[in-house]
C-alpha angles and dihedrals in degrees: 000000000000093000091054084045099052082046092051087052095054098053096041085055093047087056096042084051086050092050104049082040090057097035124011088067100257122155118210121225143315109051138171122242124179126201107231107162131032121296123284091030118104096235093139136140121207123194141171106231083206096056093039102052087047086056097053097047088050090056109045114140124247125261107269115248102253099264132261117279097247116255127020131122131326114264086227092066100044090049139038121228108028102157097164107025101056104137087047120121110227091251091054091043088059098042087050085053095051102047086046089055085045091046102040109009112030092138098040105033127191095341092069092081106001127069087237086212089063118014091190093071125105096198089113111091096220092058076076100045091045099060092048096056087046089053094049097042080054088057102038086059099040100040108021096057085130079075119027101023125184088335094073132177147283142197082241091058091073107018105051095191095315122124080218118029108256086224106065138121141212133196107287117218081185132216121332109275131170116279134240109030091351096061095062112091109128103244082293127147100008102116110214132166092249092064099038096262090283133123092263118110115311089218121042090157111063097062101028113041099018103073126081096213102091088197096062128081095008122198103240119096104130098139126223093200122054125257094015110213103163114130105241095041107039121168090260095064097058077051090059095046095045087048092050083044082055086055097050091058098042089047100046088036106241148092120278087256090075081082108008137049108227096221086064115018089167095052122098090188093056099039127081123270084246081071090071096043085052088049083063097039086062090048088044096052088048091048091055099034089051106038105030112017099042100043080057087062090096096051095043128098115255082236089068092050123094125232093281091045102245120123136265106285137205123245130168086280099059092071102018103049097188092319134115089221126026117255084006086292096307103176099236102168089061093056090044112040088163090071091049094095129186114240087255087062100038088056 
């Protein structure tokens, strides 16, 4: 009996290990840790080469369409209509359409966005949409350099051959609780994904990356008392900003030591020079939540709103996918000049 026992024992913690392995998030050995700070302090990233390999093969980026023949027409002139991509030749018009159709559309074709019988039409809902999103990723290459650089953006980098990004968000009126007092818990103690499944916040995105005013709702609560109460810093708000830190890791792919040094979170001496290109990649989300994916909550289906009817949002995620860099750094804007912009066309 003590022998079938001690068997029993083993098995069931064999299973138990399995289990936190496949979905508790565990790694098994060996693992690859790199030293980033000086010693003793802390400044490691830790990283799973299996993982990691998996996630760069899952995010190459696509062969680039062979590049416009310099000079022809303007596309203004081939085709009625053009309301973004004015300064386009019409060879370039048509290269930037057909990788579109290959990033967003690659099942549907044009017919996804465009009344195939006149293509001049704008009774398709995702025309609209469409302009919209060129004119952001214009501006996202010719006015958030701070963030992407030189390495600039696509409509691939989000969409991945989805007509929707698979990593959006909407607002979250989170699980069903009781009403009056009860119901006031801060967004506390509700595990979600977005937070890590932890007790944070459930949702970090509503009040920190939705809104366009790059002054309201700031990321920076760490308190230099204990027990904060003041009215403008509680203590939920430094929740809500740990559980959207937890998604920026998740999302990029890497420890909070990738930006900040652990003795000293609140410390830009002390942090890495990436914490200042993530400042501007928060700025940069509200900027196009606020100011090109909101204003789209009118033309959209029904079908494409969230429970509290606001569109599909961009976080970190979106873009990152569990890299530090998007696409594992391919350099897009290089292989797409007609997307660069200038801030006149990206307004």
């Amino acid at each position: 009996m003590k022998l079938a026992l001690q068997i029993l024992g083993v098995v069931v913690a064999v299973l138990l290990t399995g289990a936190m392995f496949g979905t508790a998030g565990w790694t098994r050995p060996p693992v690859r840790s790199e030293q980033t700070g000086f010693r003793g302090t802390g400044m490691v990233q830790v990283q799973n080469p299996r993982t990691l390999a998996a996630q760069i093969e899952a995010n190459a980026a696509p062969p680039a369409q062979d590049p416009a023949p310099p000079g022809g027409e303007p596309a203004t002139q081939t085709y009625q209509n053009v309301q973004v991509l004015t300064d386009l030749t019409t060879d370039q018009f048509n290269r930037v359409m057909a990788s579109i159709t290959e990033w967003v559309s690659p099942e549907q074709g044009c017919a996804y966005c465009h009344n195939v019988e006149n293509m001049a039409d704008d009774s398709v809902y995702a025309k609209t949409v469409a302009r919209s999103m060129l004119r952001m990723v214009r501006h996202i290459n010719a006015d958030w350099k701070s963030h992407v650089g030189q390495t600039g953006v696509t409509c691939y980098t989000c969409h991945r051959g989805n007509p929707v990004p698979q990593a959006v968000w909407h607002d979250n009126p989170g699980p069903p609780h009781a009403q009056g007092f009860a119901a006031r818990d801060g967004g506390q103690n509700h595990p979600s994904p977005e937070a890590g499944l932890t007790s944070l916040n459930y949702d970090p995105f509503k009040e920190l990356l939705g809104d366009k005013d790059v002054d309201q709702n700031a990321v920076r609560v760490a308190a230099t008392t204990a027990l904060p109460t003041a009215p403008s810093k509680p203590l939920q708000t430094t929740e809500r900003t740990y559980a959207l830190m937890i998604h920026m890791s998740e999302g990029l792919g890497v420890n909070c030591t990738y930006c900040h040094n652990s003795r000293a979170f609140s410390s830009w001496e002390e942090s890495t020079p990436k914490r200042v290109s993530a400042w501007h990649g928060i700025r940069m989300v509200r900027d196009i939540n606020g100011n090109y994916i909101t204003p789209l909550t009118p033309v959209l289906p029904e079908a494409r709103l969230g429970p509290e009817g606001d569109p599909p949002k961009t976080n970190c995620t979106t873009c990152h996918q569990g890299l530090v860099k998007p696409l594992n750094g391919a350099a897009m804007l290089k292989d797409y000049p007609e997307l660069a912009g200038t801030p006149k066309a990206a307004q």
